[in-house]
N, C-alpha and C positions, 0 to 999 in steps of 0.2 A: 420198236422193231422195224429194219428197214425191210419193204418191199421187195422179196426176192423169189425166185421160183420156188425154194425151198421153203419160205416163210408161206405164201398160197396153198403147199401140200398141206403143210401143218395145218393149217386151217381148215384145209377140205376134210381132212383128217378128223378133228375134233367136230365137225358138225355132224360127220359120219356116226362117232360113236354117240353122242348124245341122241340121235333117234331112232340108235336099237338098243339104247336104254331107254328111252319111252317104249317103246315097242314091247318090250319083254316086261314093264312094268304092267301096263296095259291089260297083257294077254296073260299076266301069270295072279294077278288079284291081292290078294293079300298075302299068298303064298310066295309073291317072286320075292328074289333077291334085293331088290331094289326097297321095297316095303320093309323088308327086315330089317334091311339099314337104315330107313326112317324110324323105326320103333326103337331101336338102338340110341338111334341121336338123341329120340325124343327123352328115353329112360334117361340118358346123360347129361342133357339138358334140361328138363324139364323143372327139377328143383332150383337151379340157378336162376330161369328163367321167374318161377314163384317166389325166391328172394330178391329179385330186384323190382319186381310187381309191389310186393307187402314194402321195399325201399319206399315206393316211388309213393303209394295211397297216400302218406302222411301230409309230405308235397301237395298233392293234389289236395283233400282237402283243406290245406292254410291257402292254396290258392284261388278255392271258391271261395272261401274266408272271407278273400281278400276282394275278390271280385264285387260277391254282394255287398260288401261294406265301401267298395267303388257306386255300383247302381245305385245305393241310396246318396252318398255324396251329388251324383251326378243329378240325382231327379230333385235334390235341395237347389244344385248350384241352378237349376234351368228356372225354377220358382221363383228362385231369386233375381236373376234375369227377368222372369215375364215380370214380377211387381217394379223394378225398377223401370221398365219399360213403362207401364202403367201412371209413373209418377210424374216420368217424363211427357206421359200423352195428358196428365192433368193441367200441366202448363202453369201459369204465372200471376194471373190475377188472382183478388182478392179471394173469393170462393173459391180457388183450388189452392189456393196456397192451404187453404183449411182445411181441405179433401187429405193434401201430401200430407202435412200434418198428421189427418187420422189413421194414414198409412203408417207413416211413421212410427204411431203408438203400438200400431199394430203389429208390426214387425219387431218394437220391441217386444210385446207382449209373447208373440211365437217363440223368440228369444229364448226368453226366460226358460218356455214351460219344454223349450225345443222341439215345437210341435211343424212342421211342413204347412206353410197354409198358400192355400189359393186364393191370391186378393179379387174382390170382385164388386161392380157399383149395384147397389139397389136400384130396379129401372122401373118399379112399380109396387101399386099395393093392393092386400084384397088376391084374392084367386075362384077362380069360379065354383068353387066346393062350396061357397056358403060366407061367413061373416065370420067366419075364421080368422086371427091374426096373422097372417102371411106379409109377408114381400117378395119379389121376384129380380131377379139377379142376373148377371150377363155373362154368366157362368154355366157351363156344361156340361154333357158328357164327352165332347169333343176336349176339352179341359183338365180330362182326370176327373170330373165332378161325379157322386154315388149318391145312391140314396141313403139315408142312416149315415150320416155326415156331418162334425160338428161343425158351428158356423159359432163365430165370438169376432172380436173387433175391441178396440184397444184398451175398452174399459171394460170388457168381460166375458160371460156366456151371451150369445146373444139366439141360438136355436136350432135348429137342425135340420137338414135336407128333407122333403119328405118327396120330392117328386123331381125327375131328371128330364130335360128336352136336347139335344144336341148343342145348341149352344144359349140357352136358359135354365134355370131351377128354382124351383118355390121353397119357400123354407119357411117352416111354421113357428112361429116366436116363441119365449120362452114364458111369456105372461099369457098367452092363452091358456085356454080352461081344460082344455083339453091335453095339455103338455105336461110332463113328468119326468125327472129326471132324479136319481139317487145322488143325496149330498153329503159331504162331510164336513163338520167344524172342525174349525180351527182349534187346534192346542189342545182339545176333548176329546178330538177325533170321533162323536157322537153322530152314527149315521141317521139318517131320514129319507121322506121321498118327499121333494119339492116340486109343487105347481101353481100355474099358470092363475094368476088372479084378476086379468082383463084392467082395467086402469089401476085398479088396485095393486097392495105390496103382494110379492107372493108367498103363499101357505107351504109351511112345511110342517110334516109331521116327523117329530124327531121318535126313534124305534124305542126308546126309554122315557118311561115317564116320569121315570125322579130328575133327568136331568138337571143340570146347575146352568143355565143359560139367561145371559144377560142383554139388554140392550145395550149394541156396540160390536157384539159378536159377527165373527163370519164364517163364510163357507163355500167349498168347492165343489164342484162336479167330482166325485166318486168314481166315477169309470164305468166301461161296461165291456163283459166277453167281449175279447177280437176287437176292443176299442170301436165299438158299433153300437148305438148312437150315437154314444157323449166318450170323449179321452176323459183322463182324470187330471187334474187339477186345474181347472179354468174356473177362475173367479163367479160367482153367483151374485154376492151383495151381501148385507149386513144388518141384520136383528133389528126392527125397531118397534115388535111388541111383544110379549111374550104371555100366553093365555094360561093362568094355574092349572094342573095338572087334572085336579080333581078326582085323584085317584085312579085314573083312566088310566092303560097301559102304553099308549103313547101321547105326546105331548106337541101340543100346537105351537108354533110359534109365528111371527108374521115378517117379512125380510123383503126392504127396500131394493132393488138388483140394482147391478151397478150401469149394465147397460140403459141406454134411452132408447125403446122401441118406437118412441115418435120422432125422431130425429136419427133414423140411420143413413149413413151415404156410400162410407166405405166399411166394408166387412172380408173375414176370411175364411175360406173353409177347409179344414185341417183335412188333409190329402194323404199328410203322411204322421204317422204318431208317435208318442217318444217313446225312447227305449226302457224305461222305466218314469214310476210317478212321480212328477214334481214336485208333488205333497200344496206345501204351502208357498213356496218360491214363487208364484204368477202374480200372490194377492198383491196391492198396492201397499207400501211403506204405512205400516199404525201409524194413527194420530198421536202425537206427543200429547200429553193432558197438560192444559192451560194449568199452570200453577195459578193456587186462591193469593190475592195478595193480602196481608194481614198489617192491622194498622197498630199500632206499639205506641202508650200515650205515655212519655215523661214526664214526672211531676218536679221543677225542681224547686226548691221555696229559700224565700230572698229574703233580704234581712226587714225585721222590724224598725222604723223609721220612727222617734218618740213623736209624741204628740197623737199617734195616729190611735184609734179607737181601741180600745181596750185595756190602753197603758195608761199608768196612772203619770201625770207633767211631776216633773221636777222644779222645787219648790225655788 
């Protein structure tokens, strides 16, 4: 619209009537004119308005869907980030090439079970609680690190959080005496509660005492509500005694773990948990059984030669 004297009236015009329709809205309440034709529109529109609303929720929630199933992507991909970091700050000599290594197993191992882990060095042993089997980690709460948190590394279970520092954490082993954790065999599915046997194998009691369990067998972490202490399916170790039943209702058994609590370096702590149980997919490839080899003796028998013992000569 071009600038004209007559386009200014118009305008003075319309600002005119718009503030003696506030005015009259104002001073007449719910009663004026102007509110009736608010309820009007509202009555007119208000169902269209509640069918593009009910449109839209659907939308909305595939987009939170979408989101959260983003945040956890994103808090994998940043893990993944810090342990590569990590492997790169291990460096290149002899001893860390062993370190990256155990990284490495362990990253498989998360793989597998698709559990989020927190890789972190053991910086110490022992904790001021007593003679407890602990080690102490350079891992935190600054970290994402919690208490009731499971801690495994490439060969297995290896313990759980029991105390948090900002950027430290104790975690008490899985061979102390004092540790328990709910397990399940393999291929049986036969649950128990396994602990802590101090240099020794550790003790399970399996919940059935007829069990059929043999040496060779194995077994996982079982899980727990809200995946608090232990996730489920992280490798434990494998059968290597087995105490008769004795009619008792539960049955002992005795189980070599796979981890080494005298030799830890690098460990992880599962931060985030999988979306269902792994079951048996963590444990390490069964052993193939050594075929017996068997000896197969031929007999084959060769001719009689005269003269020799038993035949009578030819005259």
């Amino acid at each position: 619209m071009r600038d004209t004297r007559e386009s200014r009236l118009l305008l003075v015009l319309l600002i005119a009537i718009a503030f003696a329709l506030i005015t009259v809205d104002i001073r007449g309440g719910e009663d004026s004119p102007v509110d009736g034709a608010r309820r009007a529109a509202a009555t007119v529109l208000g169902p269209v308005e509640n069918g593009v609303s009910s449109a839209v929720d659907p939308i909305g929630n595939a987009i939170a869907a979408v989101r959260d199933s983003g945040e956890r992507h994103s808090r994998i991909t940043t893990l993944e980030r810090e342990n590569a970091a990590l492997k790169t700050r291990l460096g290149s000599d002899d001893r860390n090439r062993s370190r990256v290594r155990q990284l490495d197993s362990l990253l498989k191992k998360a793989g597998a079970g698709q559990y989020g882990v927190k890789a972190a060095e053991v910086i110490g042993i022992g904790a001021a609680q007593g003679f407890s089997w602990t080690v102490t980690i350079d891992a935190g709460a600054r970290d994402g690190i919690e208490r009731d948190m499971t801690v495994l590394n490439g060969d297995g279970l290896v313990g759980r959080v029991t105390t948090v520092g900002p950027g430290t954490a104790t975690v008490l082993l899985a061979n102390d005496p004092d540790f328990t954790v709910g397990t399940r065999m393999e291929k049986t599915d036969e649950l128990g509660f396994t602990s802590g046997g101090g240099d020794g194998p550790l003790r399970v009691d399996l919940l059935n005492g007829k069990s059929k369990v043999r040496k060779g067998d194995r077994l996982v972490t079982f899980g727990s509500a809200a995946d608090k202490p232990f996730v489920p399916g992280v490798p434990v170790g494998e059968v290597v005694r087995v105490d008769p039943s004795g009619g008792d209702l539960t049955r002992t058994v005795y189980v070599k773990p796979y981890a080494g609590f005298t030799k830890l370096d690098i460990v992880g702590v599962v931060v985030e948990a999988p979306r269902k149980d792994p079951r048996d997919t963590v444990l390490p490839p069964a052993p193939k059984p050594t075929p017996t080899p068997t000896v197969t003796v031929t007999v084959t028998p060769s001719a009689q030669v005269p003269g020799q013992a038993g035949q009578t000569p030819v005259p």
